[in-house]
N, C-alpha and C positions, 0 to 999 in steps of 0.2 A: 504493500500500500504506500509506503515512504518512497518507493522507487517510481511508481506511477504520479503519484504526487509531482516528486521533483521535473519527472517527464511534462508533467501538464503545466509546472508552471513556466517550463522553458519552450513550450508550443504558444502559452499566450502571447509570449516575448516578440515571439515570429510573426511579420506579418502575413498575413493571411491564413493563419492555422488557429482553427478553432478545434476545442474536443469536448467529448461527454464520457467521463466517471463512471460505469456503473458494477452493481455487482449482486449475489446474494447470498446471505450465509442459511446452509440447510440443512436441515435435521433428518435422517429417515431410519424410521423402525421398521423391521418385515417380521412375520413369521410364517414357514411354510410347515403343511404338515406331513411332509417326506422331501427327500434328497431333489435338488434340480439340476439340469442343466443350464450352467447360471456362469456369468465373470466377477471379480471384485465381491468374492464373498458372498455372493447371495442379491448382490444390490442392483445386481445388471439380471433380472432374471428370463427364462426363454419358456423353459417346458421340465416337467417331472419326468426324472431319470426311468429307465426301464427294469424290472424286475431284479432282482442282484438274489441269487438263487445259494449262493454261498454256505446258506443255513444247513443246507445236507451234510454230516458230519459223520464219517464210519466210527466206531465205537468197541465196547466189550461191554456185552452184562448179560449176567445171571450163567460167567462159563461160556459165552458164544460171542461171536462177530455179529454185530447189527449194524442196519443204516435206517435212517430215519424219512420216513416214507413219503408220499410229495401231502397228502394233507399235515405233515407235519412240517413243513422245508418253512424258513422263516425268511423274510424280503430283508435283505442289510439297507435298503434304500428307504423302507418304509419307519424311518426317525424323524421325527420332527425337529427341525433349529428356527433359529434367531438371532437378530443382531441389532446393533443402533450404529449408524457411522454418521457424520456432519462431513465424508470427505467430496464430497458434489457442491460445497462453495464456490461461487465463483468470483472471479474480475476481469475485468476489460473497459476497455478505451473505445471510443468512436472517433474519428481525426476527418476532418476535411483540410485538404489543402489548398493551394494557390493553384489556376486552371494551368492544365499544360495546352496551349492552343486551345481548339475551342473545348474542349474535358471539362471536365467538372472532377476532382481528384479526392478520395476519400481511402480511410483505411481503417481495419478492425484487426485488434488484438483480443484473445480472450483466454484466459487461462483457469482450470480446475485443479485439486489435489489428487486426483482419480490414480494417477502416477499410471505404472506400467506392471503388467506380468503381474505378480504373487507381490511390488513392490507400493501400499499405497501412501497417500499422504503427503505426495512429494506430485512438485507443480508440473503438469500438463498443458499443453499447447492445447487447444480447443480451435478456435477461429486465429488465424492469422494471414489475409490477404490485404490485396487493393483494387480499388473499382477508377476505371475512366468511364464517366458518363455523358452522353449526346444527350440532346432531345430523345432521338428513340429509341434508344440504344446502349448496351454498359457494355463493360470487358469487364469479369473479374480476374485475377491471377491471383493462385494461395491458397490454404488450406480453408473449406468451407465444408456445408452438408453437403455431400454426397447426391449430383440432382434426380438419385431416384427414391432419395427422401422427398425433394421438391417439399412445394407450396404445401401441400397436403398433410399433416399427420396429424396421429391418435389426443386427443387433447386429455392425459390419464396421467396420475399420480406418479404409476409405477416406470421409473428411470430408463428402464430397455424401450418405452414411449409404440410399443405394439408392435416389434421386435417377437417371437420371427416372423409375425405375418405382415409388421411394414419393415420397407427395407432403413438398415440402420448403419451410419457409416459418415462421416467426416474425413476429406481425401483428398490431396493436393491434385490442382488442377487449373483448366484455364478454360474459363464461360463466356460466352458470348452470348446475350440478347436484347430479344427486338420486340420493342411495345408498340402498339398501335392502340388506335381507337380500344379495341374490346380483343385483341389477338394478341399474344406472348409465344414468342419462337424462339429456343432456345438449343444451343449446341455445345457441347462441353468432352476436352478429353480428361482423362482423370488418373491418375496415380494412385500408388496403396503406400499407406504407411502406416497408421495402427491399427487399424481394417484391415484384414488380408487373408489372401486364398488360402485353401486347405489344399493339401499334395502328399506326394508321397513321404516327405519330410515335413508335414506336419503345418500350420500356417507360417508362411512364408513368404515374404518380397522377391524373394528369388523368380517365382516360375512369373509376373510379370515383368522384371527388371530383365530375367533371360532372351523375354520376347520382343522385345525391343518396339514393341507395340501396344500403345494405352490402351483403357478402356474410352469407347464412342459410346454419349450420348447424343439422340436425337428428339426434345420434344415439344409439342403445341398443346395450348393451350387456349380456350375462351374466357374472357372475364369481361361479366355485366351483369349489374343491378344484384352485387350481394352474390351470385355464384361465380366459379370458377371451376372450369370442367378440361380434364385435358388426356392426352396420352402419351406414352412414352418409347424409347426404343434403345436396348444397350446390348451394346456387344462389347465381348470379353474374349482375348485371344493370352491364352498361357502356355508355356513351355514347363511340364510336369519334369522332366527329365533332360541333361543332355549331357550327362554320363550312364553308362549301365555299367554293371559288372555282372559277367562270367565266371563260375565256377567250373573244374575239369579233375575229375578221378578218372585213375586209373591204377592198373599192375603195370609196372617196370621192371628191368631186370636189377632195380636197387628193391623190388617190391612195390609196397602203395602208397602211391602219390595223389595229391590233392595241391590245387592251384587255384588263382582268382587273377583275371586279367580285367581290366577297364577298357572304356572304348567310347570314345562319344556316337549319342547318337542324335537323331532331328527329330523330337516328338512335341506338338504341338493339338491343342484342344481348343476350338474355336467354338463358342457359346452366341445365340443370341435371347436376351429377355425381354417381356414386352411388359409397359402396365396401364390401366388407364385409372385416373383415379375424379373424384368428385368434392367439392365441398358448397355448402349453400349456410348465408348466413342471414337472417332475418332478428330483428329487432333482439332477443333475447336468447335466441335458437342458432341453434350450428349443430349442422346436420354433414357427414365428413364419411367418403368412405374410396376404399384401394384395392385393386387386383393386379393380382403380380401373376404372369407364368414366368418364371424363373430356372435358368436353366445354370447351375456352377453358381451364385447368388453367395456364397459364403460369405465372401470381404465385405459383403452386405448385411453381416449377421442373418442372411435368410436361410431356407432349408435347399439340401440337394447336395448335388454335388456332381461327378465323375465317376464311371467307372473304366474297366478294361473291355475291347471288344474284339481284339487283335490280337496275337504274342506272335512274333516272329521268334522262332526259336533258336534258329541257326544263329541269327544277328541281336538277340533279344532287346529287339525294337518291338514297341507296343503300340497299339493306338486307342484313344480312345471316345467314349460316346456319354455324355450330360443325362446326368440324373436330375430330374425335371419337377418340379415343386408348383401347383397351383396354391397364391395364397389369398385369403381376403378379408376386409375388417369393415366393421360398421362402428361408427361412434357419434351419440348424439348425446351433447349438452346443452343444458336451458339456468336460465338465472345472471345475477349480476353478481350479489352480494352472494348468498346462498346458491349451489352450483351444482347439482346435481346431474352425473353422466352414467350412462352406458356404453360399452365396449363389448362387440362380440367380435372373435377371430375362427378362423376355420381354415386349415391346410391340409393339402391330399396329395399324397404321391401318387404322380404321375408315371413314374419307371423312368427306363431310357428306353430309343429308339432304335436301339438295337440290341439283339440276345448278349450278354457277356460271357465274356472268356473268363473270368476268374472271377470270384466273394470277393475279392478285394477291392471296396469303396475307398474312395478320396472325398469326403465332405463332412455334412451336418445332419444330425437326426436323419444318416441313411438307412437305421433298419424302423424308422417311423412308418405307418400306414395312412395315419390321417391324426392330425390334432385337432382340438376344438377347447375353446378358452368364450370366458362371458365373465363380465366384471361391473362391478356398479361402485361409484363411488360418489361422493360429497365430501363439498369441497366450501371452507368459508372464506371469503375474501373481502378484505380493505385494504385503502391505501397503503401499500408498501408490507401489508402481508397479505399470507395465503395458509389455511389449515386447514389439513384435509385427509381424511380416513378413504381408504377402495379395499374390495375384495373381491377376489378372482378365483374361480371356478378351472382350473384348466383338465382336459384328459387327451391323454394320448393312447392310443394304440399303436401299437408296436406287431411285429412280424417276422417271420424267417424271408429271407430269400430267394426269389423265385429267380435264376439266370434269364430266363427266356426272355420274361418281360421288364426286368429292371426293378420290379416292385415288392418289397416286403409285405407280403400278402397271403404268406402259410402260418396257418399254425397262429393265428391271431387273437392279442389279449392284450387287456386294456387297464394304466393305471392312473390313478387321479392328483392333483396336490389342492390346497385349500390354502391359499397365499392372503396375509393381511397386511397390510401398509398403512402405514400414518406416516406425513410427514407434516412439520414446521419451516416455513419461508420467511425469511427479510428480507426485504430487495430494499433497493437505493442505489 
């Protein structure tokens, strides 16, 4: 805060640089009533883990071997936790500057405690670009939302903000658009940095920094009279691999032998996702909702992923084919002061479009069949705060693998979680 301070009073000094202060400190309680698949502890939440069957336990008694039967098998996942963190405060600056020709020149910093990985507490880049603005026209450059977050999202308590069924993700990048009367055209390439694909190595920068090719977006948009209706279109090209390794046994005449040689190889996964999304806003109502087909969607916190649909064996070059994710959400809030919303989400695996060669997925909730989530919450609000209890309803089914069609769809069972949130706001 002392270092922003000093920044702002050396921006007034300047001529033509004005800024705006702002920030909020926040509280957030959860409790779930089993294990999720969740970041930061629980704060970022997605979907409740799948069965964890571990409880089977061989034994001795009465003089014999036993093992403990399936109505006896106990779920490790079905514990309940909790937490309180305040690490989702924020700060940032708003900056205009002096025009470059005919621009109009603006910039945003924003920073959270969110940190990284297993480390929290410790400050996070959130927003950090800059805008040249025309009459009809901006260029952003820098890290902002992600535009297939776009205009559009869940207006809900809980931090993942409708996650995995809206996409979620902040992503260096460089935008371009165009306002007219009542039309918004927009074009953006985009980079990963703490958003990132899942591969064979796990979430990684690597398979897009290897491809040397961003992610396109391409979307339009209508806006008038209080709605704004639009669709979207993003394509995603990664390089999973471009090393393999070989292993080679054999008898020699020293005996047996075993070796591992490397090799580059050219494997490349070209994705495209589409979405259209809605929101209407009248006097006290906002009415807000999104459909994704998503295909490889990870770096987006969404569901899906890749599989294998090739093995060259001689060359062990693979290729492969997008595991495909329909997802969609409803959210509609009413009030000023008193705020009452609902939230429903719904996602269904799609498969891939072709049979696979191997079990072995690269993504998110791939052995998912379909989830469904429904949330209601109130929320109180005045100036410069916001207090507000939600709870959510989520279930997942879950499934074996079927190669043929891509879809976790044998052998289907379904578990639930009962998630409650309270959080406290002070903005300024």
């Amino acid at each position: 805060m002392l270092c922003l301070a000093i920044a702002a009073n050396s921006f007034a000094q300047k001529k033509g640089f004005t800024y705006h202060f702002y920030g909020q400190v926040r509280a957030d309680y959860y409790y779930n009533s089993r294990a999720n698949e969740e970041l930061v502890d629980g704060l970022f939440y997605l979907y409740p883990k799948d069965r964890d069957r571990n409880g089977v336990i061989p034994g001795y008694l009465a003089g014999g071997n036993y093992e403990l039967s399936k109505d006896d098998e106990r779920d490790m996942n079905s514990t309940p936790n909790s937490n309180f963190y305040s690490i989702y405060s924020q700060l940032g600056v708003d900056l205009t500057g002096p025009n470059l020709g005919s621009a109009r020149t603006s910039a945003k910093v924003e920073i959270d405690f969110r940190g990284s990985g297993s480390s929290f507490t410790l400050a996070r880049i959130r927003h950090a670009y800059f805008k040249l603005n025309w009459t009809t026209s901006e260029l952003l450059v820098g890290q902002a939302w992600h535009p297939l977050f776009g205009d559009v999202s869940p207006k809900v308590l809980n931090l993942s903000v409708g996650a995995p069924y809206q996409p979620f993700s902040r992503a260096p990048q460089i935008r371009y658009r165009y306002e007219g009367a009542w039309m918004q055209l927009t074009a953006a390439l985009v980079w990963q940095s703490q958003y990132l694909s899942q591969g064979p190595k796990g979430r990684s920068n690597e398979y897009i920094k290897h491809s040397n090719i961003p992610e396109v977006y391409l979307g339009a948009d209508y806006k008038q009279d209080g709605l704004l209706a639009g669709v979207g279109v993003e394509l995603l090209s990664l390089k999973p691999r471009t090393v393999a390794s070989q292993t080679f046994n054999g008898m020699g005449f020293g005996g047996y032998y075993s070796y591992t040689t490397n090799h580059k190889v050219n494997e490349r996964i070209t994705t495209l996702s589409y979405e259209a999304h809605l929101r209407y806003t009248h006097k006290d109502w906002m009415v807000a909702a999104k459909s994704v087909l998503g295909s490889n969607l990870t770096q987006a916190c969404g569901l899906g992923g890749y599989g294998i649909k090739e093995i060259n064996q001689e060359k062990d070059e693979q290729k492969y084919t997008p595991l495909r994710f329909s997802s969609s959400w409803l959210n509609v809030v009413y009030g000023r002061k008193w705020k009452p919303g609902l939230f429903v989400g719904y996602a269904k695996n799609l498969g891939t479009p072709d049979p696979l060669a191997s079990t072995t997925l690269y993504g998110t909730g791939t052995n998912l069949d379909q989830l469904v989530s429904v949330g209601a919450e109130l929320t109180y609000n005045l100036p410069h705060w916001k207090l507000g209890v939600e709870y959510t309803l989520c279930k997942a089914r879950y499934g074996s693998l079927d190669q043929e069609s891509g879809k976790s769809n044998v052998d289907k069972h379904s578990v639930q979680n009962h998630r409650v949130v309270a959080a406290a706001i002070f903005l300024f």
